[in-house]
VOVODO-186770 format. One line per field, with one value per residue (C-alpha): residue number from 1; chain; x, y, z. Coordinates in Angstrom, 2 decimals, always signed. Layout:
# residues N
num: c(NUM; ...);
chaine: c(A; ...);
east: c(X; ...);
north: c(Y; ...);
up: c(Z; ...);
# end
This chain:
# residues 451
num: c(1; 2; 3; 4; 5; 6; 7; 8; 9; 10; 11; 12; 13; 14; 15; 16; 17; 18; 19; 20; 21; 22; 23; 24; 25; 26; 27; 28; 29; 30; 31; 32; 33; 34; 35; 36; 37; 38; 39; 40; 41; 42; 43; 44; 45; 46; 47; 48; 49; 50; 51; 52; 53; 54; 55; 56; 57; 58; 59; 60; 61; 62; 63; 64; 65; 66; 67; 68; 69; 70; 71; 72; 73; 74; 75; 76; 77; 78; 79; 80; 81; 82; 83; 84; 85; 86; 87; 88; 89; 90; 91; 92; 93; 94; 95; 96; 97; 98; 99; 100; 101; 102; 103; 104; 105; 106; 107; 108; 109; 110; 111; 112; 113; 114; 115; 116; 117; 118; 119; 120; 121; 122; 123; 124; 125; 126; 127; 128; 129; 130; 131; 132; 133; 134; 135; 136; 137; 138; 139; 140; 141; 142; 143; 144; 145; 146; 147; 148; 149; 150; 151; 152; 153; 154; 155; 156; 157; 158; 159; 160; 161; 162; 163; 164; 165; 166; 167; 168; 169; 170; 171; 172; 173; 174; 175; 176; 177; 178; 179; 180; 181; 182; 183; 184; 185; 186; 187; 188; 189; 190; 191; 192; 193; 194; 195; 196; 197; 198; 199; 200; 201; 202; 203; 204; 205; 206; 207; 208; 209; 210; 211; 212; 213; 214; 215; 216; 217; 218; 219; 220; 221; 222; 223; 224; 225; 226; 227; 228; 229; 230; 231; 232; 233; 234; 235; 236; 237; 238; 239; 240; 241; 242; 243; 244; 245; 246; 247; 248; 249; 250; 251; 252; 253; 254; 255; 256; 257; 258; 259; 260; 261; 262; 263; 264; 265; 266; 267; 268; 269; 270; 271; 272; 273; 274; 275; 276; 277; 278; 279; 280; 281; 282; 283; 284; 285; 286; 287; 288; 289; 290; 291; 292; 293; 294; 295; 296; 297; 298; 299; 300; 301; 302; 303; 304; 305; 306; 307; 308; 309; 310; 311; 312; 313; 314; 315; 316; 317; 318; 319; 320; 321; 322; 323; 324; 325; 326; 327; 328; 329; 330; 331; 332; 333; 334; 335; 336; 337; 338; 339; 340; 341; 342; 343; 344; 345; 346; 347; 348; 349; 350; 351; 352; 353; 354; 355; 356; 357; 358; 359; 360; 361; 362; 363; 364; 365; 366; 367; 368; 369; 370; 371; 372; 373; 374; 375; 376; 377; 378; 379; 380; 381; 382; 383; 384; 385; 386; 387; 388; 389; 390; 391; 392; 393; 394; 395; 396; 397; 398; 399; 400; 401; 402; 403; 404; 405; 406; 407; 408; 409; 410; 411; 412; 413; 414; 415; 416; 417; 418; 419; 420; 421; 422; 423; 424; 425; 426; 427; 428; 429; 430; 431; 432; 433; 434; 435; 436; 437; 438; 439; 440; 441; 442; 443; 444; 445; 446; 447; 448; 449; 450; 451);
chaine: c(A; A; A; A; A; A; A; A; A; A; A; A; A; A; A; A; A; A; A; A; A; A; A; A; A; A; A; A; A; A; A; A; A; A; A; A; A; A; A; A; A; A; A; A; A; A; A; A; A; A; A; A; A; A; A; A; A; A; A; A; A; A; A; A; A; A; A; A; A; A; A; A; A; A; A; A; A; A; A; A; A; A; A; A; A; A; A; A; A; A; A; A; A; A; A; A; A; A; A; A; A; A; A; A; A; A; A; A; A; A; A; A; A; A; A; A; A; A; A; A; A; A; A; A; A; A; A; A; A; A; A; A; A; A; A; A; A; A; A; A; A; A; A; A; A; A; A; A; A; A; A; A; A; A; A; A; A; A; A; A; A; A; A; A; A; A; A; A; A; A; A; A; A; A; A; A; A; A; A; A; A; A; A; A; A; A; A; A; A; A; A; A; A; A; A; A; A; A; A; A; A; A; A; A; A; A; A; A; A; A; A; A; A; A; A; A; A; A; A; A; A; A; A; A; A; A; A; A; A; A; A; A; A; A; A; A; A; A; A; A; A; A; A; A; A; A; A; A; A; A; A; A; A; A; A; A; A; A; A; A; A; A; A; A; A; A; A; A; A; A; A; A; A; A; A; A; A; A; A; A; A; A; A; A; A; A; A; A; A; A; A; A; A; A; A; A; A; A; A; A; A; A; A; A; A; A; A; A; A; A; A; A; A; A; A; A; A; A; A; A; A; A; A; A; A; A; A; A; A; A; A; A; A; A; A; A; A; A; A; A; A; A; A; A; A; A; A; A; A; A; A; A; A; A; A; A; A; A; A; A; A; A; A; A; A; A; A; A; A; A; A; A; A; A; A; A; A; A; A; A; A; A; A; A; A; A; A; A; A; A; A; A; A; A; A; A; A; A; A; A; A; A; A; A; A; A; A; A; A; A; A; A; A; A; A; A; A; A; A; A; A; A; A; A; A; A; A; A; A; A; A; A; A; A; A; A; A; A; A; A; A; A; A; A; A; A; A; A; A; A; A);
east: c(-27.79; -28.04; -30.84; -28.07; -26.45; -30.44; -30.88; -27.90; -28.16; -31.84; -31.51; -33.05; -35.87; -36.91; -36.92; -38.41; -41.32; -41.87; -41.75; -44.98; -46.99; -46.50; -47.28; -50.28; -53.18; -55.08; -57.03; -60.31; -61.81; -62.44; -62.17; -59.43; -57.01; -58.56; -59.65; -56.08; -54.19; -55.55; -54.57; -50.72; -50.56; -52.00; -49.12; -46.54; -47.72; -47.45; -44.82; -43.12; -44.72; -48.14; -50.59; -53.09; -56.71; -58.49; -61.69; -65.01; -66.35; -68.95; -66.22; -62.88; -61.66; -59.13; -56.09; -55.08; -51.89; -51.09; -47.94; -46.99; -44.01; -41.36; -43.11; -47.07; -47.73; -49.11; -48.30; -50.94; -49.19; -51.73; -51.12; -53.36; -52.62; -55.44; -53.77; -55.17; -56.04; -52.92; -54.14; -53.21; -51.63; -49.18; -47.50; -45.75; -42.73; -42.73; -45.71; -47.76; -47.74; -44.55; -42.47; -39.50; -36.10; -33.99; -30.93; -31.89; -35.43; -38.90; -41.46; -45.01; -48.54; -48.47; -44.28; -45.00; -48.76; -48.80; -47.38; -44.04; -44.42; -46.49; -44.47; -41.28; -43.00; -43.90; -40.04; -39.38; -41.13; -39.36; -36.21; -36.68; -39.06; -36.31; -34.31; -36.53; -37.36; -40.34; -40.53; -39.92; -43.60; -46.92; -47.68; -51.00; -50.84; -54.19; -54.20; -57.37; -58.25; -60.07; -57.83; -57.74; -61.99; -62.10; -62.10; -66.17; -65.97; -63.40; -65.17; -67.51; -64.88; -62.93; -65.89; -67.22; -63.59; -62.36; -61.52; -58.85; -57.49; -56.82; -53.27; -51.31; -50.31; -50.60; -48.17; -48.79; -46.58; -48.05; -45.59; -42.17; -38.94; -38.98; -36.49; -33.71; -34.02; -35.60; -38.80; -41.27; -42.97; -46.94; -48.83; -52.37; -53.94; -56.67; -59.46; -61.57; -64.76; -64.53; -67.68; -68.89; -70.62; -73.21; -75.20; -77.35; -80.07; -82.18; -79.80; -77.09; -78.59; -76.70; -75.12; -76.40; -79.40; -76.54; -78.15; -81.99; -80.60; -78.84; -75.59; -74.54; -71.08; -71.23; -73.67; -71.13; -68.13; -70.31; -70.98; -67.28; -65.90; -68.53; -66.02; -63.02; -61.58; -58.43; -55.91; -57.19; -59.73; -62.67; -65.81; -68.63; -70.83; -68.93; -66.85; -64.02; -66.23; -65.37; -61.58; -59.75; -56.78; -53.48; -52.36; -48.91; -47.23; -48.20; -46.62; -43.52; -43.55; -44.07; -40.88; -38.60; -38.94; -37.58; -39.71; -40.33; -42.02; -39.62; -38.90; -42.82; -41.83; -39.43; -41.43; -44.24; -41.64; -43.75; -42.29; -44.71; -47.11; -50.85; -52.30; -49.06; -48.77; -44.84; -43.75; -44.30; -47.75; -47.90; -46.86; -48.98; -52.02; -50.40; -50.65; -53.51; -55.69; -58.85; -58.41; -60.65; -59.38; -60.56; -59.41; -60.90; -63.49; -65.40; -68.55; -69.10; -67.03; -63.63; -62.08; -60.05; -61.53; -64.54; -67.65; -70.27; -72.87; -74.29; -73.53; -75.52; -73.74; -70.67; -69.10; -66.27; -64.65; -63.47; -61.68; -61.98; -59.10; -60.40; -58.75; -60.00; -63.16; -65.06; -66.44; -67.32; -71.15; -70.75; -68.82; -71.09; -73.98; -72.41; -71.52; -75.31; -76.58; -73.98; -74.88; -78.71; -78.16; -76.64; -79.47; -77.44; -80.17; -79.70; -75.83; -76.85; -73.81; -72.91; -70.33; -67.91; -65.60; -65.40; -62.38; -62.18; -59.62; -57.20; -54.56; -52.54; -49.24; -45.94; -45.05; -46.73; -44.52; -45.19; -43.90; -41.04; -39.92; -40.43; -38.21; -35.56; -35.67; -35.55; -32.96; -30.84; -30.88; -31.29; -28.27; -30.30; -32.81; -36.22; -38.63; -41.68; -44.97; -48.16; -50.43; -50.15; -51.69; -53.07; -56.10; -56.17; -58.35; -56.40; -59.93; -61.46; -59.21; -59.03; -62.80; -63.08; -59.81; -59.05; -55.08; -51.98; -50.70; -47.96; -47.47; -44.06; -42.72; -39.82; -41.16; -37.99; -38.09; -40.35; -41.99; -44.66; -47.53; -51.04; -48.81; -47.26; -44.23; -44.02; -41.60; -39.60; -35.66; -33.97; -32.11; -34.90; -36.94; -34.17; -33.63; -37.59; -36.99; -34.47; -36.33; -39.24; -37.36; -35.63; -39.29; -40.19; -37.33; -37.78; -41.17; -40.95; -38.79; -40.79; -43.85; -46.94; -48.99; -46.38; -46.36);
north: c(+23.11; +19.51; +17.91; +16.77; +20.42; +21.57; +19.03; +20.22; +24.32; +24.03; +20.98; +23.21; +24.78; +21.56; +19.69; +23.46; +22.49; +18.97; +19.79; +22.52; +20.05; +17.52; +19.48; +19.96; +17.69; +16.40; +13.34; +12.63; +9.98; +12.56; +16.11; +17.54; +19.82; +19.33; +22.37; +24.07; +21.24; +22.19; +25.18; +24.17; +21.75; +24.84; +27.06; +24.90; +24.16; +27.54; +28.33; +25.29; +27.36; +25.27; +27.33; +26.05; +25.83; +24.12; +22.89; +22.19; +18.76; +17.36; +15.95; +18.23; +19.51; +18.85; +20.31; +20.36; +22.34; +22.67; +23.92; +23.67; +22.28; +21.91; +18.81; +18.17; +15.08; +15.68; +13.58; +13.49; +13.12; +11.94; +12.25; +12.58; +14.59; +13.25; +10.70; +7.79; +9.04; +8.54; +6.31; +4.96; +8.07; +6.47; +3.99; +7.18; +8.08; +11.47; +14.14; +12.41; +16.05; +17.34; +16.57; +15.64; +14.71; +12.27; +11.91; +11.18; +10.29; +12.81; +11.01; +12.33; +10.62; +11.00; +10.85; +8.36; +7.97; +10.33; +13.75; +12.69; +11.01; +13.33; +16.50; +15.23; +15.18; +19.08; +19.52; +18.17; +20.69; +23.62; +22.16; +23.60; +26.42; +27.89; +28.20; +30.00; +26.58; +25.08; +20.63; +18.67; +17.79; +19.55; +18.43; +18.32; +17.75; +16.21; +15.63; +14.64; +14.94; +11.54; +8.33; +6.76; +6.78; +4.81; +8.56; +8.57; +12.56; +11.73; +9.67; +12.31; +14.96; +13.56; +12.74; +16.95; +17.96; +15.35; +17.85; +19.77; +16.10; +15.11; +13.20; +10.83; +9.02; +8.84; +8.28; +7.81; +8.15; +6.58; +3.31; +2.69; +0.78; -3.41; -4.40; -4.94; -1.24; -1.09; +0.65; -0.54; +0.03; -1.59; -1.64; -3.01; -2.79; -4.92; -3.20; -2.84; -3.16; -1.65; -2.54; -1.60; -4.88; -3.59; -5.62; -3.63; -4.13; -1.86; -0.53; -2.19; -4.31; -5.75; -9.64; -11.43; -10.98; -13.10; -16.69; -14.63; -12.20; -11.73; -10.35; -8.29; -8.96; -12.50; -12.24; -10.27; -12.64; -15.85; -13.87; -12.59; -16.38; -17.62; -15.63; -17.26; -20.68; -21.21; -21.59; -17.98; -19.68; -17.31; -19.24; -16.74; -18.80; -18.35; -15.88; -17.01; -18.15; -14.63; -14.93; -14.95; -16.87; -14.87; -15.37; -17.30; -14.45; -12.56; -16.00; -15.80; -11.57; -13.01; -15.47; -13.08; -10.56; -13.20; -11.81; -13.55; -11.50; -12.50; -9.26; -8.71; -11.87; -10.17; -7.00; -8.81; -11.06; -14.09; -17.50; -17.80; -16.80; -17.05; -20.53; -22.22; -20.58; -21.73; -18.83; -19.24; -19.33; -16.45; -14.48; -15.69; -15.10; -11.52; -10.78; -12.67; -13.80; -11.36; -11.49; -10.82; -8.56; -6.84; -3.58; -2.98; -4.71; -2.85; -3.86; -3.04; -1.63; -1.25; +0.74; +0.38; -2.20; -4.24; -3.44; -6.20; -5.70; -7.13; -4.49; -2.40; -2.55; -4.61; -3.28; -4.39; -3.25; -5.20; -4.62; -6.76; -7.08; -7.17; -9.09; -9.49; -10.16; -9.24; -6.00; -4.49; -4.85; -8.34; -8.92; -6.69; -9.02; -12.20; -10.87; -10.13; -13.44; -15.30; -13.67; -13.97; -17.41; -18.54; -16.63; -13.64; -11.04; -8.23; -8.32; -4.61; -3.62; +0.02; -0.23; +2.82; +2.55; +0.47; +1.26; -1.53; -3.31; -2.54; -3.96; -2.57; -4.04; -3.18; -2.30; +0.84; +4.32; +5.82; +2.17; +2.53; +5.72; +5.53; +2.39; +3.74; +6.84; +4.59; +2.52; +5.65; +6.77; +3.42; +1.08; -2.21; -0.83; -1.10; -3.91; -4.43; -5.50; -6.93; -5.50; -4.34; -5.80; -3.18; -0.50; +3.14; +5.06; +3.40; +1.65; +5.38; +7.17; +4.00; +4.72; +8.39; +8.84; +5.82; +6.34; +3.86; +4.36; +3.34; +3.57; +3.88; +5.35; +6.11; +5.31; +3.38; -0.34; -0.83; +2.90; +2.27; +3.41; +3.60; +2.81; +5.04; +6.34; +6.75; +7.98; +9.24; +9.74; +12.18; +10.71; +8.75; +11.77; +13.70; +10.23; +10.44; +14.17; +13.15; +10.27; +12.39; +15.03; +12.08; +10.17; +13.67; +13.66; +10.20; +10.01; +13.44; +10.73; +7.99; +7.71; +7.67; +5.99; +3.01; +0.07);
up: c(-24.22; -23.54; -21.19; -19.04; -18.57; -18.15; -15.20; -13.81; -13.97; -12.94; -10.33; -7.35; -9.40; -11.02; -7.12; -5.79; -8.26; -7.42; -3.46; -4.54; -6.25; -3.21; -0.27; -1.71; -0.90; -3.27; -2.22; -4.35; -2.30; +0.26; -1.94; +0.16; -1.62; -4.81; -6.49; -4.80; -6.58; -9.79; -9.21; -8.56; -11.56; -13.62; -12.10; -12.72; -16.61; -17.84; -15.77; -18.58; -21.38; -21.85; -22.88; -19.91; -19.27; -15.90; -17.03; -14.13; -14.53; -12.62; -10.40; -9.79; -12.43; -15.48; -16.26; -20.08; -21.20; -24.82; -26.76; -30.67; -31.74; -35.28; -36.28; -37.54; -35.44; -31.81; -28.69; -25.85; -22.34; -19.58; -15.78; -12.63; -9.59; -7.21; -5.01; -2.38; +1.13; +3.34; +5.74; +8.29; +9.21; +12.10; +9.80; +7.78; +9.47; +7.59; +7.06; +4.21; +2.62; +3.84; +0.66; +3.47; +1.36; +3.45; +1.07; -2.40; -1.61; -0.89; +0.74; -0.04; -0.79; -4.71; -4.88; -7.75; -7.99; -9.92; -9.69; -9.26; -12.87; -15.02; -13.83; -15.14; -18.89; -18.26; -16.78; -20.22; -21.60; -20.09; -21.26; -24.54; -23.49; -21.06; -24.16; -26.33; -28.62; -29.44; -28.77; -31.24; -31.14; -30.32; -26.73; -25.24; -21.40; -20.12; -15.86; -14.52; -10.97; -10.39; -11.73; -8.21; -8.01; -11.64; -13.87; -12.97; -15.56; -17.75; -20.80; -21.04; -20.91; -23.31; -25.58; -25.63; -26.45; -28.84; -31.14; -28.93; -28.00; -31.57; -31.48; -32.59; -29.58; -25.68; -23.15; -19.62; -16.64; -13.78; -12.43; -11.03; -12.02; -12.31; -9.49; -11.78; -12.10; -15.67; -16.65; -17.90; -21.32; -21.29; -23.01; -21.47; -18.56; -16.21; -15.63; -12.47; -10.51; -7.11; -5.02; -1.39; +0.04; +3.24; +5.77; +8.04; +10.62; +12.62; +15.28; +17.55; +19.89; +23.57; +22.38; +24.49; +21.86; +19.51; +19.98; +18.22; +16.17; +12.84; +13.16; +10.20; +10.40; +10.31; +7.09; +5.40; +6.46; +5.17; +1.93; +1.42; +2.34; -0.66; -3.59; -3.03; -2.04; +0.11; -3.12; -4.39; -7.42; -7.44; -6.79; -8.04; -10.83; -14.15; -13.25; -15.18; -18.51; -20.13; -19.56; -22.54; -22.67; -23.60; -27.29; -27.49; -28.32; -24.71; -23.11; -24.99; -24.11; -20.33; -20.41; -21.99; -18.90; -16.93; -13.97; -10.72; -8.44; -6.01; -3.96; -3.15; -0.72; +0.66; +0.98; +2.48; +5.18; +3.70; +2.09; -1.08; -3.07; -2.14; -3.16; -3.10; -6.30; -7.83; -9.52; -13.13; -12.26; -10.25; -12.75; -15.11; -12.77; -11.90; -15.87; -17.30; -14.98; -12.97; -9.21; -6.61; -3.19; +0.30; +0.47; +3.66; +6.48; +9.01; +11.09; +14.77; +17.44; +16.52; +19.38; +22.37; +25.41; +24.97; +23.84; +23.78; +20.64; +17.46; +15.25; +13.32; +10.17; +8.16; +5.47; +3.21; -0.11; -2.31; -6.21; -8.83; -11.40; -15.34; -18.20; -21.50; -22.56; -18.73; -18.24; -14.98; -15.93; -16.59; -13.19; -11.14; -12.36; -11.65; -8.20; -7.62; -8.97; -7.07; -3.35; -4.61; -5.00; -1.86; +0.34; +0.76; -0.49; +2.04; +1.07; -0.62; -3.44; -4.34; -7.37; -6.31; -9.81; -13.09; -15.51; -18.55; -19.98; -22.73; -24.77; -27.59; -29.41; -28.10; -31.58; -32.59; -33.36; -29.28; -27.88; -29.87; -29.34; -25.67; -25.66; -27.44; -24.97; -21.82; -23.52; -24.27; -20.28; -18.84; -19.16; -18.17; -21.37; -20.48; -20.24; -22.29; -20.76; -22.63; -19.63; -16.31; -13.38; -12.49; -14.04; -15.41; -17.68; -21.05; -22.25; -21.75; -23.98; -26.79; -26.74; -26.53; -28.91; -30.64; -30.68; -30.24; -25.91; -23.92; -20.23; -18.20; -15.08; -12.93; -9.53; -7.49; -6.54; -3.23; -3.65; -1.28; -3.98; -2.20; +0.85; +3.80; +3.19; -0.59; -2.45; -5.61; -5.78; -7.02; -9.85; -10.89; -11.44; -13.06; -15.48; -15.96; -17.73; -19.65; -21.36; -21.55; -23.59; -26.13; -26.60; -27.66; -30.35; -31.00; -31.60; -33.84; -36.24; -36.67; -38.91; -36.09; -39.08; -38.86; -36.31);
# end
């Protein structure tokens, strides 16, 4: 039976399976859903024919799912089915959790990021398990429940069972489509320092106290406005002095994917890029360079009407974007000397997630056989990235594991990831099995020792 004839015959079990896995919570920053998520994943793995395990951590657990196939070489597929909290809840114009198809799109939190990506490798799976055969490959399945807090467990996880995780290769589903509608095969990735910045004072006090007593809020706002200048250049004291510059050959990678960036404008309803950035440098900022962002700003009272007060406490979060050679240490202590430095010493820092950096060459065996999958399915072909611009646990497993990786996905163009309303599309999702399925065949050919 061919993959296409599979898709077809099983069309409303394989979307029956997806809807399951997204009506289930699973959001890590808060611990709903999580151990019942497991659960599901677990399910819906040896219902494919993994042999599956859920393993505690001291976080929620992971999922790992193993199955033998014709060929000695072993391919380790790596997915994550915690997702972001859905907030704010009245911007989704469908249940975050309801899995709700609307022609050929289901909007769910997690659609894409991530169980929308990872399950289509099991589906793959079942392809040749529904027919009594074995993949062309062994496949180990690895889903973790804590990618979007930074993978705080998994290092250590992966470090007390390297010997089950032996492999030749990774590959990671966890992205969407470029907007010329081909996927993307990367091969790096920024890494992160997420950070809580606090100012507090003894209790909330009646402003007309304002003109004798700190505020918080302003303290944090002066500190925040001291990391960044108005054309986006982060001003913390040598922030950029372990920035390495990309190689020539990561330029030329850059030009030939003829990327602008140009429907995030649109997205956004705004004429350029921040700093008056023209687009050649935007995207080379985008892929090379760290950046520096809010992710959210409280302090004081926030509700409806007026309520006069210095408030108690200000808090913001804010990310930090990795390239090589920082580390989140090194960043972490910069940020510290830098507020220390300008008199903001009660600006208190809690680091909530640090992921490194990673790079690997767009050349080795799993690269290649997960090109020649996409290009197979994909009549555009796919597009090969040097890095993405954004962070995952790839530095974890290069340290843990040591083996060549390469990242894709089959999220559509404008999926709302981390955003309400997100979602996957049907024949996306039934394209993503059937590249899964030929990078299994393809990378069964080549020599994983090669590249």
């Amino acid at each position: 039976m061919t993959i296409q004839t599979f898709l077809k015959e099983h069309e409303a079990s394989i979307l029956d399976n997806l809807t399951k896995l997204l009506r289930q919570p699973s959001i890590s920053a808060t611990g709903e859903g999580m151990a019942a998520c497991a659960e599901v994943v677990a399910r819906l793995m040896r219902d494919a024919g993994l042999d599956t395990k859920i393993h505690p951590t001291p976080g929620y657990p992971v999922v790992v799912g193993r199955i033998e196939g014709d060929a000695d070489r072993t391919l380790l597929i790596y997915g994550h089915y915690d997702v972001q909290p859905p907030d704010p809840l009245e911007d989704w114009d469908f249940n975050p959790f309801g899995a709700e198809r609307v022609g050929n799109r289901i909007y769910a939190r997690g659609a894409i990021d991530d169980k929308g990506n990872f399950l289509a490798a099991v589906e793959a799976i079942r392809y040749y398990t529904e027919q009594g055969r074995r993949p062309p490959i062994n496949v180990v399945v690895v889903i973790e429940g804590e990618e979007e807090i930074s993978s705080p467990n998994l290092l250590d996880f992966l470090k007390a069972h390297r010997d089950e995780f032996q492999a030749d290769a990774l590959i990671d589903l966890d992205d969407c489509v470029q907007p010329d509608g081909r996927p993307k095969i990367v091969t790096g990735m920024k890494g992160i320092c997420y950070v809580e910045l606090s100012v507090r004072s003894e209790r909330e006090f009646h402003s007309l106290m304002s003109p004798l007593l700190i505020n918080p809020a302003w303290r944090l706002t002066w500190a925040l406005a001291s990391l960044k200048d108005a054309d986006e250049t982060i001003t913390i004291d040598d922030f950029y002095e372990d920035v390495r510059d990309p190689t020539p050959a990561e330029e030329r990678a850059l030009k030939r994917l003829e990327y602008d960036g140009a429907e995030w404008l649109t997205d956004a309803k705004q004429q350029r890029f921040v700093g008056g950035r023209d687009p050649d440098s935007a995207m080379h900022a985008f892929f090379f360079l760290p950046s520096c962002n809010i992710c959210g700003l409280v302090g004081g009272y926030t509700g409806e009407g007026s309520k006069t007060v210095i408030p108690k406490k200000a808090t913001a979060k804010i990310d930090f974007r990795l390239v090589p050679d920082q580390t989140p240490q090194g960043v972490l202590r910069k940020l510290r000397d830098h507020l220390d430095a300008r008199g903001f010493t009660d600006v208190t820092i809690e680091q909530l997630g640090a992921t490194p950096w990673y790079r690997n060459s767009p050349e080795v065996p799993v690269a290649l056989a997960l090109r020649q999958a996409v290009d197979d399915v994909f009549p555009e072909g796919a597009a090969v990235w040097v890095t993405y611009a954004g962070s995952g646990p790839a530095a974890l497993f290069d340290e843990a594991l040591n083996i060549p990786q390469a990242y894709t996905g089959f999220g559509p163009v404008g999926d709302r990831i981390h955003a309400p309303n997100e979602y996957m599309t049907t024949d996306l999702y039934f394209s993503a099995i059937e590249v899964m399925v030929l990078a299994y065949e393809y990378f069964a050919q080549l020599d994983p020792k090669e590249g």
